[in-house]
DRENZALUM-946443 format. One record per residue (C-alpha): x, y, z; residue in one letter. Coordinates in pm, 1 decimal. Example, Ala and Ser with C-alpha at 12.3 -4.5 7.8 and 13.67 -1.06 7.14 Angstrom:
# DRENZALUM-946443
[r [1230.0, -450.0, 780.0], A]
[r [1367.0, -106.0, 714.0], S]
END
This chain:
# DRENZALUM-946443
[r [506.7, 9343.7, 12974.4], X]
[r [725.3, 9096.9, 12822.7], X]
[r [979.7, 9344.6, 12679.9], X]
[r [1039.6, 9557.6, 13000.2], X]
[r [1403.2, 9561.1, 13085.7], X]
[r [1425.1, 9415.6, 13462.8], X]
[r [1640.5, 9635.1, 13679.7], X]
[r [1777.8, 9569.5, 13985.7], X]
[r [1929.8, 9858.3, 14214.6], X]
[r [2225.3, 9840.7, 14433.9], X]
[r [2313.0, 10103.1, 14699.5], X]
[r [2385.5, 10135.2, 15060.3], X]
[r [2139.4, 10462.2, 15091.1], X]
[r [1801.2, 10412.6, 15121.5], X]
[r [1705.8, 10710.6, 15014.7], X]
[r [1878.3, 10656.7, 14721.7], X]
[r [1710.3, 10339.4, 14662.5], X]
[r [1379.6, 10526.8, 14685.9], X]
[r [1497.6, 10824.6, 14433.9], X]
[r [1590.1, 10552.9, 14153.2], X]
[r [1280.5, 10346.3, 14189.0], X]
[r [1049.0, 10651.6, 14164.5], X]
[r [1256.7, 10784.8, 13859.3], X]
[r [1248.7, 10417.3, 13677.1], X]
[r [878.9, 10403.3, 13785.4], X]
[r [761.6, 10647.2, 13503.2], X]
[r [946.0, 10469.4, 13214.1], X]
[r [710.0, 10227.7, 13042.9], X]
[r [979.1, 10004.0, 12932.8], X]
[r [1177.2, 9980.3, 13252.0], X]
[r [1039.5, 9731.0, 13564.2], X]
[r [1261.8, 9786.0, 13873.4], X]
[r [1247.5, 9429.0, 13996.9], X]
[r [1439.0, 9495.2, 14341.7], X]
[r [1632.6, 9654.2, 14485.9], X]
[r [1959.2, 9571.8, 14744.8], X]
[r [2135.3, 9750.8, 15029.2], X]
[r [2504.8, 9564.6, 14974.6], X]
[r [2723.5, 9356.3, 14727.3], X]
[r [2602.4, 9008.6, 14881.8], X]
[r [2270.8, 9070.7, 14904.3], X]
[r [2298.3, 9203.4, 14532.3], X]
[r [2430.5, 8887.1, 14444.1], X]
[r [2144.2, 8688.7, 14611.6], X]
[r [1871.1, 8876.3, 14467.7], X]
[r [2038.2, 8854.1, 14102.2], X]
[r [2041.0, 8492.3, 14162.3], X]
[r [1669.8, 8449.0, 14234.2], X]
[r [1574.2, 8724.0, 13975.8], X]
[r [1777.0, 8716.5, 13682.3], X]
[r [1773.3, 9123.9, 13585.6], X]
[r [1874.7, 9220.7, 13259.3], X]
[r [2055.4, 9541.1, 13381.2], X]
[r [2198.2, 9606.4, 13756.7], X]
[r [2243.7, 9965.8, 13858.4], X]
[r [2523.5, 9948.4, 14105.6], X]
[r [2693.5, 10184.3, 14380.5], X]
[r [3075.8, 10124.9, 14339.5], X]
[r [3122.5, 10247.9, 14700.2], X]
[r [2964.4, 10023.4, 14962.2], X]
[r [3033.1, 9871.2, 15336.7], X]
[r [3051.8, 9526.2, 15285.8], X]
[r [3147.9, 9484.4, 14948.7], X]
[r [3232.3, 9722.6, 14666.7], X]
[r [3030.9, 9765.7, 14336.5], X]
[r [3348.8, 9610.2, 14163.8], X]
[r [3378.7, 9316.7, 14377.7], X]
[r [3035.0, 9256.1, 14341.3], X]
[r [3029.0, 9344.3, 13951.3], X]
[r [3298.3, 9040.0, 13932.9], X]
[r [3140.2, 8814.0, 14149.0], X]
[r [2792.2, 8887.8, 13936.9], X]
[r [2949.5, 8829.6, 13617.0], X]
[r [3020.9, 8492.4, 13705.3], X]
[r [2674.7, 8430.2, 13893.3], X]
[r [2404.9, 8618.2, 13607.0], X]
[r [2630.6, 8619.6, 13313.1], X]
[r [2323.8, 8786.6, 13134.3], X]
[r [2283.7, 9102.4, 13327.6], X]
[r [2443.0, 9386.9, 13261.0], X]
[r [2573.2, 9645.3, 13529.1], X]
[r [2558.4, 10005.4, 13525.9], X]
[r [2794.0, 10183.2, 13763.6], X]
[r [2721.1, 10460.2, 13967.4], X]
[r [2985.9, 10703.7, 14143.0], X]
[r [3019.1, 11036.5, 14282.5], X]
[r [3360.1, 10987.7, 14198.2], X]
[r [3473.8, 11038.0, 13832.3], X]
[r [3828.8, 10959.8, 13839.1], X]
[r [3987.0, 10768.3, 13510.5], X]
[r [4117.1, 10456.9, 13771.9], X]
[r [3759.9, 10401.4, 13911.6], X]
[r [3607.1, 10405.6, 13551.2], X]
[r [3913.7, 10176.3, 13402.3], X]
[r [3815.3, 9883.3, 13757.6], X]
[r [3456.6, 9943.4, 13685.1], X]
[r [3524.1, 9840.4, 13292.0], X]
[r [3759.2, 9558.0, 13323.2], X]
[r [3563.2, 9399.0, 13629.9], X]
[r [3259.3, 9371.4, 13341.5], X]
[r [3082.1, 9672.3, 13400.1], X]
[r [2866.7, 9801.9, 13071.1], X]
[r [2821.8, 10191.4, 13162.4], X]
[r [2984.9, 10455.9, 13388.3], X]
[r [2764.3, 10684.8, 13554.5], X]
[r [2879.1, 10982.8, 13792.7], X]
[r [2649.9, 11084.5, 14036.8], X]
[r [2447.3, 11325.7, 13999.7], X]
[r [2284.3, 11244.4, 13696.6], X]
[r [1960.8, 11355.3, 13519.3], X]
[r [1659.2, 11104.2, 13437.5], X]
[r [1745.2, 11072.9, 13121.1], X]
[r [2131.4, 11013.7, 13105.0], X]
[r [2017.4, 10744.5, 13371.4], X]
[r [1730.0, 10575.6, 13117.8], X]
[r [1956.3, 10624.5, 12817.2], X]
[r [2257.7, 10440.7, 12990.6], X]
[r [2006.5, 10163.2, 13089.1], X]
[r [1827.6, 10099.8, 12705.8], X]
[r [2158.2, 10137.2, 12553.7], X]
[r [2321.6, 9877.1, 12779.0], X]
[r [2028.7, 9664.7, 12750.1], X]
[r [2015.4, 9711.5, 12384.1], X]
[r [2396.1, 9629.8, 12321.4], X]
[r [2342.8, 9275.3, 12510.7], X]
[r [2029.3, 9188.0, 12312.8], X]
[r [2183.9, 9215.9, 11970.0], X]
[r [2509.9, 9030.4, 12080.2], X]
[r [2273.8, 8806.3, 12209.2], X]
[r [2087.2, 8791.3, 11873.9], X]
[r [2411.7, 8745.4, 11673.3], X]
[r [2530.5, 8461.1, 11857.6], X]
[r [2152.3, 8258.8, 11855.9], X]
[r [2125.4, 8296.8, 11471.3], X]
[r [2504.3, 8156.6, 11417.9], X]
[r [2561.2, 7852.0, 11279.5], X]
[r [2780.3, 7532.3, 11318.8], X]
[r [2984.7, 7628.4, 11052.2], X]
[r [3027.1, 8043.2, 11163.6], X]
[r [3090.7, 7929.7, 11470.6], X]
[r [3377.1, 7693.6, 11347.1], X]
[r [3506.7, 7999.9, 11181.8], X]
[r [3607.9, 8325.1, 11288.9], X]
[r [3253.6, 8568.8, 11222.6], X]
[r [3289.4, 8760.9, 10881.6], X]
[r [3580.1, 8632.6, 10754.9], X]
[r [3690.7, 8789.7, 10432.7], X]
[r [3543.4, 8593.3, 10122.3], X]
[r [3895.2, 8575.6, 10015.8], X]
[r [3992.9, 8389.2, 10338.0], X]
[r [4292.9, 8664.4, 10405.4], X]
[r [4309.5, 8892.8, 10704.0], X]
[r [4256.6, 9222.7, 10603.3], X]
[r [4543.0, 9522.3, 10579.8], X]
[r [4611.8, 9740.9, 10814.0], X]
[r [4717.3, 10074.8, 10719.9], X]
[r [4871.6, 10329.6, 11013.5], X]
[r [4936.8, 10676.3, 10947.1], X]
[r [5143.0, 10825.3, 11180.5], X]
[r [5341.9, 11184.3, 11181.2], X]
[r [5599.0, 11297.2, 11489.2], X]
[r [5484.3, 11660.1, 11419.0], X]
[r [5079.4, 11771.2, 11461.5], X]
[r [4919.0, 11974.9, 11188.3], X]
[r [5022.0, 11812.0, 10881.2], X]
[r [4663.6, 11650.3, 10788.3], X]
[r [4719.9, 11317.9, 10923.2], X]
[r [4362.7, 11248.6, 11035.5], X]
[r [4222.0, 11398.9, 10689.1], X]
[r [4430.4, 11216.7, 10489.1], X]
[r [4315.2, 10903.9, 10679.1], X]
[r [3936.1, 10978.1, 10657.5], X]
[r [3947.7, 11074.2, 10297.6], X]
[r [4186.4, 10715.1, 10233.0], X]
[r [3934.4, 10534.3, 10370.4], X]
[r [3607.0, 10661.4, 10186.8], X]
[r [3826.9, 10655.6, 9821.3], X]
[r [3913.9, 10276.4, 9892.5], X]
[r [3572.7, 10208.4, 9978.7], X]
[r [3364.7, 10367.8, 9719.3], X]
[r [3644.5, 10361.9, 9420.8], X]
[r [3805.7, 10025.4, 9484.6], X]
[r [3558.2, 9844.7, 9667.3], X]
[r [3674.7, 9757.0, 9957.4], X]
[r [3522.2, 9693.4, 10324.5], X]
[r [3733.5, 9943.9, 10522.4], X]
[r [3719.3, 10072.6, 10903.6], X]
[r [3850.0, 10353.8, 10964.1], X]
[r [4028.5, 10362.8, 11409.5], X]
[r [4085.6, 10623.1, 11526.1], X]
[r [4381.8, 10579.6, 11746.2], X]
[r [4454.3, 10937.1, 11904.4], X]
[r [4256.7, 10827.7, 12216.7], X]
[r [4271.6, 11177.2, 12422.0], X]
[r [4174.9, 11395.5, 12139.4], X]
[r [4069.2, 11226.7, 11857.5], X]
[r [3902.4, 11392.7, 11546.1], X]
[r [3747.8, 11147.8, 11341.6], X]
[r [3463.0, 11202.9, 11452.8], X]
[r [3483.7, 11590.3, 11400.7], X]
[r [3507.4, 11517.2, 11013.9], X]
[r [3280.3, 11279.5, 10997.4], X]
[r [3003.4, 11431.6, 11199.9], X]
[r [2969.6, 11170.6, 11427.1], X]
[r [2867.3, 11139.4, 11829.6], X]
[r [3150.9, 10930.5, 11996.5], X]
[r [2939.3, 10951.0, 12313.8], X]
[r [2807.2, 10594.2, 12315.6], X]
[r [2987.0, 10401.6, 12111.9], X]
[r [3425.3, 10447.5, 12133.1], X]
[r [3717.1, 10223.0, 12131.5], X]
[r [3732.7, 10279.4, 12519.0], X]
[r [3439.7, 10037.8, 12545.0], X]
[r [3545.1, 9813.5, 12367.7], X]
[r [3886.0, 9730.1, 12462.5], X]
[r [3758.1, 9615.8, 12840.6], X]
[r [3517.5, 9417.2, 12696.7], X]
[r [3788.0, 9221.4, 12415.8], X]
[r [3978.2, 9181.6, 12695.4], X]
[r [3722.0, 9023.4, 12898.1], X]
[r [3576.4, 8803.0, 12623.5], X]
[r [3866.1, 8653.4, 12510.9], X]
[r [3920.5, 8833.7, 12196.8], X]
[r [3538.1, 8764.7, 12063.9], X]
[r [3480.2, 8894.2, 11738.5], X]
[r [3080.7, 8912.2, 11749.3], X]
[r [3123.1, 9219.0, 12023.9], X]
[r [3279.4, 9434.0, 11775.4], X]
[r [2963.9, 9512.6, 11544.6], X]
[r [2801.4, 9694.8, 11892.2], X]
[r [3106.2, 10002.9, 11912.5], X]
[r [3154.1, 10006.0, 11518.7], X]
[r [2970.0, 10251.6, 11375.4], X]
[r [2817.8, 10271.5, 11018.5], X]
[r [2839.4, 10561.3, 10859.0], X]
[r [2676.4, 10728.3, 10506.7], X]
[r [3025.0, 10741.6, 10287.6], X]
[r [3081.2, 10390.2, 10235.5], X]
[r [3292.5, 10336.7, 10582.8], X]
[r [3312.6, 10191.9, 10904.0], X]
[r [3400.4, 10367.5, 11201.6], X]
[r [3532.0, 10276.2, 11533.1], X]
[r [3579.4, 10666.4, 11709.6], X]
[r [3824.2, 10798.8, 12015.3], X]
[r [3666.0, 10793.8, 12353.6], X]
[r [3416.0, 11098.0, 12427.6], X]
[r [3621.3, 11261.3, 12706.1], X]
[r [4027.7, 11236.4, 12744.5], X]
[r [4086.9, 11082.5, 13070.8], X]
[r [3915.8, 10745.6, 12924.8], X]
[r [4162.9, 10688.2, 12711.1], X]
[r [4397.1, 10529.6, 13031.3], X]
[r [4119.1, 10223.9, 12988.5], X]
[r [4306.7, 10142.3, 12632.9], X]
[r [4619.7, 9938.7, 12729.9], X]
[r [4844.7, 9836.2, 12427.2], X]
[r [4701.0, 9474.5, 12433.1], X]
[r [4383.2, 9620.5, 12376.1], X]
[r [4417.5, 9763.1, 12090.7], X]
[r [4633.3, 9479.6, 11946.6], X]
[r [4298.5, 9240.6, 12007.2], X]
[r [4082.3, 9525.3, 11851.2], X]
[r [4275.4, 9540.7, 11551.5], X]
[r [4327.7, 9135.6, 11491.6], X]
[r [3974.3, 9142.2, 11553.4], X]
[r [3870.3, 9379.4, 11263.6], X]
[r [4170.6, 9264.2, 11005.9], X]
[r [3933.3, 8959.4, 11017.6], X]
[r [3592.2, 9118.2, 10901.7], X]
[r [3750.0, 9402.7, 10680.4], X]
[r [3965.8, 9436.2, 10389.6], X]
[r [4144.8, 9761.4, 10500.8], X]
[r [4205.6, 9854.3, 10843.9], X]
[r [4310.6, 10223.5, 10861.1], X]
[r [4419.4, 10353.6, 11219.9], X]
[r [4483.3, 10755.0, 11274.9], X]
[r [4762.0, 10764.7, 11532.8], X]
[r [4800.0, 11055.1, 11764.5], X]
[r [5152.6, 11275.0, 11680.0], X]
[r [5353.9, 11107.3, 11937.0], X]
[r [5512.9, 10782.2, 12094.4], X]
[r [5310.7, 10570.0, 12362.9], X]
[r [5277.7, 10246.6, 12499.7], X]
[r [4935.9, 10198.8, 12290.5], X]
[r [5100.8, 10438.1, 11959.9], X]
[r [5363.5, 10173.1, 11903.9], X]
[r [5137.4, 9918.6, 12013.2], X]
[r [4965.3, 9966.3, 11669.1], X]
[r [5289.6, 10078.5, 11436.9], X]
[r [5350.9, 9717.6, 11557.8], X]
[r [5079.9, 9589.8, 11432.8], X]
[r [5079.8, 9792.0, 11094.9], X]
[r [5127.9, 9607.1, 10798.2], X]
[r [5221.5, 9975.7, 10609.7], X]
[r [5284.4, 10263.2, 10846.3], X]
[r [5208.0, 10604.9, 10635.8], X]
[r [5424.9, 10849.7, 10791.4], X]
[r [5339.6, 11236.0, 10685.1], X]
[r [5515.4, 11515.8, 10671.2], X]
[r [5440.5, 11896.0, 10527.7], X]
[r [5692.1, 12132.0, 10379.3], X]
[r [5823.2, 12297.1, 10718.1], X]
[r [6140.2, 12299.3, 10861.0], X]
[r [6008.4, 12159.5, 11245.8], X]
[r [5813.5, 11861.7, 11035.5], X]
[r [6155.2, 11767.9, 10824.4], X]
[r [6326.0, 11794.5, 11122.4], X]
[r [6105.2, 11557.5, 11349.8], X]
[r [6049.3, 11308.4, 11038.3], X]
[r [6453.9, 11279.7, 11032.5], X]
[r [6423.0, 11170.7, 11365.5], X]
[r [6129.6, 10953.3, 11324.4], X]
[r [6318.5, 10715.1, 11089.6], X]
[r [6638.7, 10691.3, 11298.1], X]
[r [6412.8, 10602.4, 11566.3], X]
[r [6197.9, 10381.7, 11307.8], X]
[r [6488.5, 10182.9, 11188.8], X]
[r [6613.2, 10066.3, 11574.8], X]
[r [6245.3, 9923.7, 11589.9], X]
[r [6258.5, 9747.3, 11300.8], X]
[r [5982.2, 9944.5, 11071.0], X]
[r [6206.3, 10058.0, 10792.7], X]
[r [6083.6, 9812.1, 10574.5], X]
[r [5710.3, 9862.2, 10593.0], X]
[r [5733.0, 10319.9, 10627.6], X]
[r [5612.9, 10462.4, 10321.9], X]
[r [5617.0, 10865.8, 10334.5], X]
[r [5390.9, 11110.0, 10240.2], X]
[r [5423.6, 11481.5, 10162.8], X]
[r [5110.6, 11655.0, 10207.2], X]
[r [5033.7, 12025.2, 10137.3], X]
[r [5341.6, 12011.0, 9837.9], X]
[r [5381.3, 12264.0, 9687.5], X]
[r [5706.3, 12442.3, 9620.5], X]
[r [5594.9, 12812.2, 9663.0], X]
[r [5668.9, 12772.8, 9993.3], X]
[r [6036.1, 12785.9, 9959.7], X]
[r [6130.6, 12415.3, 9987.7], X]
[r [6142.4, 12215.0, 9728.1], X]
[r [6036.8, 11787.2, 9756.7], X]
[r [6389.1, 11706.1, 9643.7], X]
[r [6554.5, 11974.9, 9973.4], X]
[r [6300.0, 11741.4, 10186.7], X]
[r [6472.7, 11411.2, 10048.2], X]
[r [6831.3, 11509.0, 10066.5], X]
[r [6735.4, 11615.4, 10440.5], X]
[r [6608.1, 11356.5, 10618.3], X]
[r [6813.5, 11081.6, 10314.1], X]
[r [6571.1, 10928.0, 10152.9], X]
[r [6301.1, 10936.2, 9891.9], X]
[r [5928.5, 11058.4, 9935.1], X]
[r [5676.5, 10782.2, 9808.3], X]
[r [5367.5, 11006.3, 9748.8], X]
[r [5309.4, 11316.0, 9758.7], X]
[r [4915.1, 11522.8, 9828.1], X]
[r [4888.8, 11837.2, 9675.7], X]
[r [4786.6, 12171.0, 9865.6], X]
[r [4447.2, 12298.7, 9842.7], X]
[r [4312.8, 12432.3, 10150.4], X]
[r [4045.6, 12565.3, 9984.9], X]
[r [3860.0, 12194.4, 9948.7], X]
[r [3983.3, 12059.3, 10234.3], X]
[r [3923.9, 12308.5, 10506.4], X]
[r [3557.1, 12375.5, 10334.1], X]
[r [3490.3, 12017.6, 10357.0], X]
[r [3618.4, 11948.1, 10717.9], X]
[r [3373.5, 12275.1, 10816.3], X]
[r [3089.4, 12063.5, 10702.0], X]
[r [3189.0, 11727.9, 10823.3], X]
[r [3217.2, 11584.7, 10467.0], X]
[r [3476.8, 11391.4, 10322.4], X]
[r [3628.7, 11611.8, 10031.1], X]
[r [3695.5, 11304.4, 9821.2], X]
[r [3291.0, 11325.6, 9781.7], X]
[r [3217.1, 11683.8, 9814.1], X]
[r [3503.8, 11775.8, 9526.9], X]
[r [3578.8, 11412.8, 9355.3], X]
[r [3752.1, 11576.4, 9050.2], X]
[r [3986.0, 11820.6, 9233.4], X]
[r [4359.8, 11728.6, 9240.5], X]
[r [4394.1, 11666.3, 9607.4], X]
[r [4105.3, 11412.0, 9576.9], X]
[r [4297.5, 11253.8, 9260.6], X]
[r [4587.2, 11189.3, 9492.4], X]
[r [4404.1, 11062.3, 9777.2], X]
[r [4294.7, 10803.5, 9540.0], X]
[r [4657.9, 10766.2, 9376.8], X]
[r [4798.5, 10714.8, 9722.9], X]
[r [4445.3, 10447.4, 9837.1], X]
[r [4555.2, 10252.0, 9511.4], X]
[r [4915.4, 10251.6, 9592.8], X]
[r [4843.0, 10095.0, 9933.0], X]
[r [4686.4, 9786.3, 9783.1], X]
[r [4959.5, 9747.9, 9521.0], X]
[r [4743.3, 9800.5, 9183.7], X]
[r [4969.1, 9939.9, 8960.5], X]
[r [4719.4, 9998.5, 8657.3], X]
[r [4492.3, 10143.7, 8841.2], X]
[r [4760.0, 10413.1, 8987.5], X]
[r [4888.9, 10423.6, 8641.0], X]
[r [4545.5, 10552.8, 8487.6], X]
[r [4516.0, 10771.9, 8848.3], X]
[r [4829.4, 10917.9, 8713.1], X]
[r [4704.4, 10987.7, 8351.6], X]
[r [4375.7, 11175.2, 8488.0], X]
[r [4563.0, 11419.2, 8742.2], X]
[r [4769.0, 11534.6, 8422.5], X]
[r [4490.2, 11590.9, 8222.7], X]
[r [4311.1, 11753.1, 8566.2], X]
[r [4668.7, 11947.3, 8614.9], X]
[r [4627.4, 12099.5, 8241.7], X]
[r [4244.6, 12240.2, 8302.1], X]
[r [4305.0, 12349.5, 8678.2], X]
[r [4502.3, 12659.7, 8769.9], X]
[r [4427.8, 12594.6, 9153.3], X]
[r [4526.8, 12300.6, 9176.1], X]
[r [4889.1, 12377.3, 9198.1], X]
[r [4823.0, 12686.0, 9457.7], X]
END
């Protein structure tokens, strides 16, 4: 059948060999082509057969799977390789990835993690495949998906030195409000790469598609901007999504020039580039509050968050960010005994926006993996969301007439100032 995937099989056992063969053998849409005992002989047989996805052993005699996976990259530049360990370790999945492999697979694995790995891999190469055929001179000249305006995109950072102050809800709910109020092509990164929510509030599966694959592969490619489309997700509220890795340990194959290529890469297709940044300083953290044209830095109405946002901007000013920090109070409300003007005279300067508190909304949205600024688009916290998305792109009128509603809101609504 002409739209089998070929597969060739790489490992040292025989029996092995024999086990992976008879499992392939009852997919339809998978033809095991071969199969090799070693790295060289790998190499030879890729030569001669040109399969679209190689499952290799990373531990062999002659030759490891990564040796081989580099050496095969530059021999078959169209198949794909699928490694296969008994060892799960972060360093052997991180060599595996930047030596060009597609997948990770640790031994044991069921028949259909196995065939899933191999169609998705297989699927991935097709449509970058398809993307580059149907380019033209002229997209090719150019980077892909420019902005019609010509202009890279923004890119928006929220960061906070304290957890638990909303950071990542405040950047989902940004996002969706500048996309389906102002109009704007937005991805939403989310850069807390061992435990990342995201995809918690947006109901989405990070399992195949994260940041973590993509980095390796920017890296290898040379920054190429048709890759990204494969790892960005689309999702229902108006957004793009590019999610956390699936498991914590993967986030050691995101090295801080990574994500600088990932984000040039998207502030050249999109108009807004929001990153969630994890609640402390890294290598990769400041990699992207470097790359930030606005860092949003939160902070709630508690003593330890006043205390570590002081600190922030001390820190903030020795690297240069003062001028492009913006801060955010979320959760204000002064029944809690401190009052926005105690939280300005503390840490010495003004707060730019401030979110109002309603748990209520938020926490029965995030429950359901809904964006409140859809679920509850006329409550005040959703009215500052889109006060602060406005703000961010500089349109005063439109903030002004943001403005005007939440009074009139603030007059009908009770709860909104609980």
């Amino acid at each position: 059948m002409a739209d089998q995937i070929r597969v060739l099989i790489v490992d040292d056992i025989p029996e092995t060999r024999d086990h992976l063969t008879k499992l392939l053998g009852f997919e339809s849409d998978i033809d095991v082509v071969g199969s090799a005992a070693s790295g060289a002989e790998a190499i030879a047989l890729a030569t001669s057969l040109t399969p679209d996805v190689v499952l290799m052993d990373i531990n062999m005699p002659d030759m490891d799977g990564i040796a081989a996976t580099e050496l095969l990259g530059r021999a078959v530049p169209t198949a794909s390789v699928v490694m296969m360990s008994v060892q799960g370790e972060a360093d052997y999945l991180r060599r595996s990835m930047l030596a060009g492999a597609r997948e990770f697979l640790v031994k044991p694995f069921s028949s259909d993690e196995l065939t899933a790995s191999i169609r998705q891999v297989h699927t991935r190469e097709q449509e970058k495949a398809s993307r580059l055929a149907i380019a033209t001179p002229s997209e090719a000249a150019s980077p892909v998906g420019t902005n019609p305006s010509g202009e890279p995109g923004l890119v928006v950072a929220l960061f906070s030195p304290k957890g638990g102050v909303g950071r990542t809800t405040v950047a989902v709910n940004m996002a969706v409000a500048a996309a389906t109020e102002l109009g704007k092509k937005v991805v939403l990164v989310d850069g807390s790469f061992q435990f990342g929510d995201v995809g918690v509030l947006l109901n989405l599966n990070p399992k195949n598609k994260s940041i973590a694959d993509l980095v390796p592969e920017l890296e290898q490619a040379g920054n190429e901007v048709e890759s990204i489309d494969t790892f960005v997700i689309n999702h229902s509220a108006g957004i793009r999504v590019l999610l956390a890795p699936p498991s914590p340990e993967m986030a050691e194959l995101i090295t801080p020039s990574g994500i600088k290529r990932v984000i040039e890469a998207l502030r050249l297709t999109h108009d807004l580039v929001v990153v969630d940044c994890t609640a402390f300083f890294n290598d990769t953290t400041l990699a992207i509050l470097d790359a930030a044209d606005t860092i949003l830095t939160m902070l709630s109405l508690e003593i330890t968050s006043i205390k570590n946002m002081r600190l922030f901007l001390e820190v903030a000013e020795q690297l240069g960010y003062e001028n492009k920090v913006r801060l955010i109070l979320n959760r204000a409300d002064s029944a809690l005994g401190i009052r926005v003007a105690d939280v300005e005279h503390s840490i010495g300067r003004k707060v730019d926006e401030t979110i109002v508190s309603d748990g209520r909304s938020v926490v029965y949205a995030l429950n359901r993996g809904v964006p409140f600024f859809l679920s509850n688009r006329e409550a005040q916290v959703s009215q500052d969301i889109l006060r602060l998305a406005q703000s961010v792109f500089g349109d005063k009128s439109q903030v002004a007439a943001t403005e005007d509603k939440a009074k009139a809101t603030n007059k009908k609504s009770l709860f909104a100032w609980r």
